[in-house]
C-alpha positions in Angstrom: 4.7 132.5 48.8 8.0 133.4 50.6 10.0 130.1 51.6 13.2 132.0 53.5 12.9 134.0 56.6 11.8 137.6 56.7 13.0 140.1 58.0 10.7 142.9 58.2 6.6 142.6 58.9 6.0 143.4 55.0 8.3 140.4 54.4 6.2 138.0 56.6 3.2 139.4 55.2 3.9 136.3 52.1 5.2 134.3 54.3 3.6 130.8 54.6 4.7 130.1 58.0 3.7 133.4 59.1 0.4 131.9 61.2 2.9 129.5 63.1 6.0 132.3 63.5 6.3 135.3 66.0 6.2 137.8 63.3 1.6 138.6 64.2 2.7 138.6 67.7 5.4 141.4 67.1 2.8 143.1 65.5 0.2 142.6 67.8 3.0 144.1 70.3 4.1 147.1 68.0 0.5 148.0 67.7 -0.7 148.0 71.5 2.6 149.8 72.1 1.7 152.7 69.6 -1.3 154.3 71.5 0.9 155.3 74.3 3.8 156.5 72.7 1.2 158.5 70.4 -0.1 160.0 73.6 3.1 162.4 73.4 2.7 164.0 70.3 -1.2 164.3 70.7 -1.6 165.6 73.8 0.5 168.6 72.4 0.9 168.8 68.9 -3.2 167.3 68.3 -4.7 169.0 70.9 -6.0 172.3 68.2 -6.9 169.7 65.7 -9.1 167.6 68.0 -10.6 170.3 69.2 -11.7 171.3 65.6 -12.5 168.0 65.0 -15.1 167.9 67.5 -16.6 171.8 67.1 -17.3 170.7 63.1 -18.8 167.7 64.2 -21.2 169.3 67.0 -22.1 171.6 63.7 -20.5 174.8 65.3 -19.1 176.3 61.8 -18.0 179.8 62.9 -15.4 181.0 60.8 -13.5 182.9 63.5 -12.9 180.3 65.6 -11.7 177.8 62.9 -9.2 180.0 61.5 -7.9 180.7 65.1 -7.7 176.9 65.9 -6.3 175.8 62.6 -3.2 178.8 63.5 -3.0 177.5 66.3 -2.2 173.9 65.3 0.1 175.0 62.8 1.8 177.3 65.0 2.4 174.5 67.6 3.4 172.4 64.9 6.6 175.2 63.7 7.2 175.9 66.9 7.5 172.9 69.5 7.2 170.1 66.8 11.2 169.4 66.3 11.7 169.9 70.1 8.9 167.0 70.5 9.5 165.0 67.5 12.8 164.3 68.3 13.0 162.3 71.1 9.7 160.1 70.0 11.9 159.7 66.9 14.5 158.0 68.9 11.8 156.1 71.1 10.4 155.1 67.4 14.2 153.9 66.5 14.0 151.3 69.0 10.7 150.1 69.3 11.4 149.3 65.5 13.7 146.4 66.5 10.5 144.9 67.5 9.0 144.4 63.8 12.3 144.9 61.2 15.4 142.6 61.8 17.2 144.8 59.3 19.9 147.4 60.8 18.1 150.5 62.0 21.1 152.8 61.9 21.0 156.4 63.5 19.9 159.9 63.1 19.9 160.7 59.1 21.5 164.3 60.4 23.7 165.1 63.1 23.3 168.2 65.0 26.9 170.0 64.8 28.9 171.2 68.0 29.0 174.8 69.3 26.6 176.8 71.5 22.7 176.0 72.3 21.5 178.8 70.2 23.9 177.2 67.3 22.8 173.5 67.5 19.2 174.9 67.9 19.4 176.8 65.1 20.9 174.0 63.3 18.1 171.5 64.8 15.1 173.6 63.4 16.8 173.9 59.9 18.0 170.2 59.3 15.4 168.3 56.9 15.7 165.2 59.0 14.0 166.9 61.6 10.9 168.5 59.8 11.1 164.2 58.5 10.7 163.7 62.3 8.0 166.1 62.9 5.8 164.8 59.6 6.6 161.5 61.2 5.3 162.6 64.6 2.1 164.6 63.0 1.0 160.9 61.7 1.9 159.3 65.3 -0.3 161.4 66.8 -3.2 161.2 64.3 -3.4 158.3 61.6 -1.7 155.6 63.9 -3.7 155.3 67.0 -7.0 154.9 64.5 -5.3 152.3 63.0 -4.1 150.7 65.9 -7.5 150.7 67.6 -9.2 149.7 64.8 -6.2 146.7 64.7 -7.3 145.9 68.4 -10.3 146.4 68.0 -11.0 143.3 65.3 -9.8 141.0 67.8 -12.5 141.7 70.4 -15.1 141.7 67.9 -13.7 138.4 66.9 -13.6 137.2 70.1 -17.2 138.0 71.0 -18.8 136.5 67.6 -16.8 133.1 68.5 -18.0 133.2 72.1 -21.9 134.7 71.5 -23.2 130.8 71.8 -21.4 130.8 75.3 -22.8 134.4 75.9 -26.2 133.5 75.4 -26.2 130.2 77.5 -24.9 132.3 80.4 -28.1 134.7 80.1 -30.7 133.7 83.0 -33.9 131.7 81.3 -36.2 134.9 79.4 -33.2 136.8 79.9 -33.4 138.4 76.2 -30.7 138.5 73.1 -27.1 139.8 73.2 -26.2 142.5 71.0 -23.3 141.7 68.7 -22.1 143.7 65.6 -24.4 143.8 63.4 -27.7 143.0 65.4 -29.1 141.2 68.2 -28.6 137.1 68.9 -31.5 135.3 71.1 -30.9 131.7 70.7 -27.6 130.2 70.1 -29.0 129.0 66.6 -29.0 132.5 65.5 -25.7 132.8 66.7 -24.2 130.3 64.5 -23.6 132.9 61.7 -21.3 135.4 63.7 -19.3 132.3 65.2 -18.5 131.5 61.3 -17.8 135.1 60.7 -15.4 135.2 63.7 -13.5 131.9 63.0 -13.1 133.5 59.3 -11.8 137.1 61.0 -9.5 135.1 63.4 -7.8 133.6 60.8 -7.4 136.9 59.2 -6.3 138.7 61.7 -2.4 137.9 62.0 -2.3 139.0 58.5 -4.1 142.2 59.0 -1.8 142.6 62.2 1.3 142.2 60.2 0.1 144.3 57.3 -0.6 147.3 59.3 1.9 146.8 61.2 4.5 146.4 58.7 3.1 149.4 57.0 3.7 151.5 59.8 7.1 150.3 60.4 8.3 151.6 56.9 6.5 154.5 57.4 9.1 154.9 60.1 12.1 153.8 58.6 11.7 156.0 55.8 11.1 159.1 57.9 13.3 158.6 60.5 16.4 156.1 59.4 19.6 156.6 56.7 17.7 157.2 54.0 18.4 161.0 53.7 21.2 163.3 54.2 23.5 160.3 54.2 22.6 158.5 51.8 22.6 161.5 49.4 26.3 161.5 50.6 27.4 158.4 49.9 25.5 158.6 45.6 27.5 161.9 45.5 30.9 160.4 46.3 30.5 157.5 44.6 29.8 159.5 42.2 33.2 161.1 42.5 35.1 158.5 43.0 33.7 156.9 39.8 35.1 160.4 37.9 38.3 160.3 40.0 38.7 157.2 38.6 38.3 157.9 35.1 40.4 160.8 35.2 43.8 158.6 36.2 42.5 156.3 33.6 42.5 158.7 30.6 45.5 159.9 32.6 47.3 156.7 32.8 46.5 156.3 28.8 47.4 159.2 27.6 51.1 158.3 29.7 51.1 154.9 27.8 50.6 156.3 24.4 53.1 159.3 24.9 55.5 156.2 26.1 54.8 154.3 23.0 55.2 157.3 20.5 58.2 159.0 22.1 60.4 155.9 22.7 59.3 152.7 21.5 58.1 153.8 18.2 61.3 156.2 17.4 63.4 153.3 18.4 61.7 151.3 16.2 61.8 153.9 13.7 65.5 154.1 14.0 65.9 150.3 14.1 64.5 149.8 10.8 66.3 153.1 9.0 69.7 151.0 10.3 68.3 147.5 8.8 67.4 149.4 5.1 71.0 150.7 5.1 72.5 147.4 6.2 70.7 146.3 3.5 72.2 148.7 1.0 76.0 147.7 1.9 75.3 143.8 1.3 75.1 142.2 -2.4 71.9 142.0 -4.3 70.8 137.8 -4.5 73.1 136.6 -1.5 71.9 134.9 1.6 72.7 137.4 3.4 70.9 140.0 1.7 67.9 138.0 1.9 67.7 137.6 5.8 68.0 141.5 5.8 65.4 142.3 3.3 62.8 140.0 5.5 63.9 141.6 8.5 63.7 145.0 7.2 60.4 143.7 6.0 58.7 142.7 8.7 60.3 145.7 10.9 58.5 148.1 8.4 55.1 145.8 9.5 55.6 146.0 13.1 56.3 149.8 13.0 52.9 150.4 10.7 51.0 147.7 13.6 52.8 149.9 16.3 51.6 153.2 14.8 48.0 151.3 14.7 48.3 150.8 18.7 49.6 154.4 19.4 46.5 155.7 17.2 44.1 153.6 19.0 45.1 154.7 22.2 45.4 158.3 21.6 45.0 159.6 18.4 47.1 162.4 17.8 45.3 164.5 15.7 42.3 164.8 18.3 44.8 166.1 21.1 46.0 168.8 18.6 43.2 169.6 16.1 40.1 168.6 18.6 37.4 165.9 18.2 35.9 167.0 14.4 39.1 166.7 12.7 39.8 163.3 14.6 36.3 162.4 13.2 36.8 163.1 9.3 40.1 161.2 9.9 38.0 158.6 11.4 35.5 158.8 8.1 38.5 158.2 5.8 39.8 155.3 7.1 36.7 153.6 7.3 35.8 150.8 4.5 32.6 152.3 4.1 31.6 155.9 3.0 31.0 158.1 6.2 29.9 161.7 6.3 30.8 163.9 9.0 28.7 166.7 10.7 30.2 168.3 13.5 29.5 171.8 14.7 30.8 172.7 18.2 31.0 176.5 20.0 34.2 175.0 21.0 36.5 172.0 22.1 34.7 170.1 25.2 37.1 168.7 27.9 39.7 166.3 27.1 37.6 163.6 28.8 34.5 164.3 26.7 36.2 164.7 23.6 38.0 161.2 24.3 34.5 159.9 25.2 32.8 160.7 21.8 35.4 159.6 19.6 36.0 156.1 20.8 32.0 155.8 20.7 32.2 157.0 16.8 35.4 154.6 16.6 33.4 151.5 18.0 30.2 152.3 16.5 31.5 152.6 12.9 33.5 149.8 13.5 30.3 147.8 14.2 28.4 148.9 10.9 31.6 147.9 9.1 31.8 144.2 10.5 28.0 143.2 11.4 25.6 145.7 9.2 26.1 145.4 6.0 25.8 149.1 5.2 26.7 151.3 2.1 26.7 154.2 4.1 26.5 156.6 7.5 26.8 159.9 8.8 28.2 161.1 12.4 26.3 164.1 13.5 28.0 166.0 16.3 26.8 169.1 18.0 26.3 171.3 21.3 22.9 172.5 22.9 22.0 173.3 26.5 25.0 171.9 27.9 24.6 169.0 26.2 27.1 167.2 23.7 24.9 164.9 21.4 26.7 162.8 18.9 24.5 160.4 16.4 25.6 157.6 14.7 23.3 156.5 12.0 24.0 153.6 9.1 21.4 152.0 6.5 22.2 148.5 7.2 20.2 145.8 8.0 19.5 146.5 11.7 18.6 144.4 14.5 21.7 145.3 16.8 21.9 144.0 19.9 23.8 144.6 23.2 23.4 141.2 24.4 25.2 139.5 21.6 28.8 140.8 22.0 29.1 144.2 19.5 30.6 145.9 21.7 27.2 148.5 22.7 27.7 147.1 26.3 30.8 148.6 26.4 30.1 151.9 24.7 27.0 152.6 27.2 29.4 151.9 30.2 32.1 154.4 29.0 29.2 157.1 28.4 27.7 156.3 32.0 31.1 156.9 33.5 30.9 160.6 32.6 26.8 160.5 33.4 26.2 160.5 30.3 23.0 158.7 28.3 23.4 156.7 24.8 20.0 155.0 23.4 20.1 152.6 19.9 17.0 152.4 17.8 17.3 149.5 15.7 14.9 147.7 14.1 15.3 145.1 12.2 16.1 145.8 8.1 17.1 149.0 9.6 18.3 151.6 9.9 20.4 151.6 12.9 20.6 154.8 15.0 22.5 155.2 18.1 22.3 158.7 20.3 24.7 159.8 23.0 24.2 162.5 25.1 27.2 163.5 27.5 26.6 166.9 29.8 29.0 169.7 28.6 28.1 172.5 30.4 28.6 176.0 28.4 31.6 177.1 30.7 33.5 173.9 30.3 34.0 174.6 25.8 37.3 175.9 25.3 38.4 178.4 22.5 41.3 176.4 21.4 
């Protein structure tokens, strides 16, 4: 059961104070207040359809006038549905503040400026308003039945509870009431439907809030934000998200071309000027000594520097492309690695990036935590797709969960809406697959 408070008729459906709350009243209001806002739509939109309705059930089954009937109703429909629809849509807006605490918000489309023929144009071809004539259709038809039907519980209800009182008030000899499902004479034979209707009582708020609640997110998915707009918002999220990794490779690429072109040379010249201090100082002295360790240990701080600078851009992947970074990648790993790659040409800078620091953390994982004697990096295009695979014959059993780094990898693939999966059961072998969209266009020849 639900313990906080709902906030929308489904919610309070759960709800174990829903008996003692408002929420079956504001159902019970949402439901009485639908038969006459239906009575819009039907009495133009329906009116074809009824009329069918009732010919097929008085058994008149000529063809003629069932074709012409069901044209008509569709016709009606095309025609004055969005000029209908659309106000009831906004009379529908409201009256949900009656059963959904939750922001409505407006229109999912907005009808752009300029002359009537223009925004009528525009009116009949928005999707939000053909969502506002299905919406309307179901008004007209599905929700009054259910409505009545609602209502309609609550009177049989109420006459099963009262049949004991109904029968006392007959005259002496003056017969049985008829209830639901057959006829009551004494009030003994009444005591069955006054069971049946304390039982429906008690069921009713819930049926009330149930139909009800379904109705209202019928609603608010036809007729609120959840369109248009909110198709919007996913697509510049979604470029944000790229805008953002583009000043990031960006903003690394800057730091790496820093690195190389001035720290490193400096460093670089640093350590030429300590060797040939070195040189002009006698072999054994003190002097000497201090030198040599310092000339030392600049030598080991250039080689760590040239580490960094690889890690952040390697330099043969900007000028040889991502296969030749990836043999240099296989022979500087402590374990064999073959190399298959095979591409029509070089993928963007952002892609190539991408599938090299995947192949640089993945091989870096079956170095430290799989124990393996061996793997192969398969890289290839197909149908604008960039697959790389990355299988070892370790012991399996990777995991994302407990810090290798897989996390990490699948996050840098999603930025560029790309996929990566890891099969990896345990005593192997480990494979993990990334798929990053390269559209044909996008390979270069260089």
């Amino acid at each position: 059961m639900r313990t906080g408070k709902p906030q929308a008729l489904l919610e309070a459906v759960t709800w174990r104070r829903l008996l003692i709350s408002r929420w079956p009243w504001r159902a019970a209001g949402y439901l009485i207040t639908t038969i006459p806002v239906a009575m819009l739509p039907a009495a133009v939109l329906a009116v074809p359809w009824m009329v069918l309705a009732i010919r097929l059930a008085a058994g008149d089954h000529r063809l003629d006038a069932i074709v012409l009937l069901i044209l008509l109703g569709g016709l009606l429909i095309v025609t004055l549905g969005p000029l209908i629809a659309t106000p009831v849509a906004a009379l529908e807006r409201r009256r949900l503040r009656m059963v959904d605490d939750r922001p409505i918000g407006a229109r999912s489309h907005s009808v752009p400026s300029g002359g009537p023929v223009r925004r009528l144009r525009a009116h009949y071809a928005s999707p939000a308003t053909w969502r506002e004539v299905g919406y309307a259709c179901l008004l007209a038809t599905v929700a009054p039945v259910l409505s009545v039907t609602a209502l309609g519980a609550v009177l049989v209800a109420g006459t099963f509870v009262a049949s004991p009182l109904l029968i006392l008030a007959q005259r002496p000899g003056g017969g049985s009431v008829a209830l639901a499902f057959g006829e009551a004479a004494t009030v003994e034979q009444t005591l069955p439907y006054v069971v049946i209707g304390v039982l429906l009582l008690a069921l009713v708020p819930y049926m009330h809030t149930l139909l009800a609640g379904g109705h209202a997110t019928v609603a608010r998915t036809l007729l609120c934000e959840t369109g248009d707009r909110l198709r919007a918002k996913l697509v510049e999220v979604s470029r944000s998200r790229a805008r953002l990794a583009d000043a990031f490779e960006a903003e690394r690429r800057r730091i790496e071309r820093d690195l190389h072109d001035g720290a490193q040379q400096r460093l670089v010249s640093l350590t030429l000027q300590i060797g040939l201090a070195r040189l002009d100082l006698p072999p054994g002295s003190p002097a000497a000594e201090t030198i040599t360790a310092a000339h030392d240990q600049a030598k080991r701080l250039m080689a760590e520097l040239r580490e960094l600078v690889h890690g952040i851009q390697p330099q043969i992947l900007t000028d040889l492309g991502l296969p030749a970074a990836l043999g240099e990648l296989a022979d500087r790993s402590p374990i064999p690695v073959t190399v298959r790659a095979s591409l029509p040409g070089r993928p963007p800078a952002q892609i190539e990036n991408t599938a090299y620091f995947v192949v640089a953390e993945a091989l870096t994982n079956i170095a430290k935590h799989s124990g393996a004697t061996g793997a192969t990096v398969t890289v290839g295009h197909r149908r604008g797709v960039l697959g790389v695979e990355i299988r070892d014959d370790g012991r399996g059993g990777a995991d994302p969960d407990r810090g290798t780094g897989l996390t990490g990898l699948a996050d840098r693939v999603a930025v560029i809406d790309g996929r990566m999966s890891l099969c990896s059961p345990a005593g192997g072998p480990t494979l993990l697959h990334v798929e990053i969209p390269c559209p044909q266009k996008q390979l270069s020849s260089g």
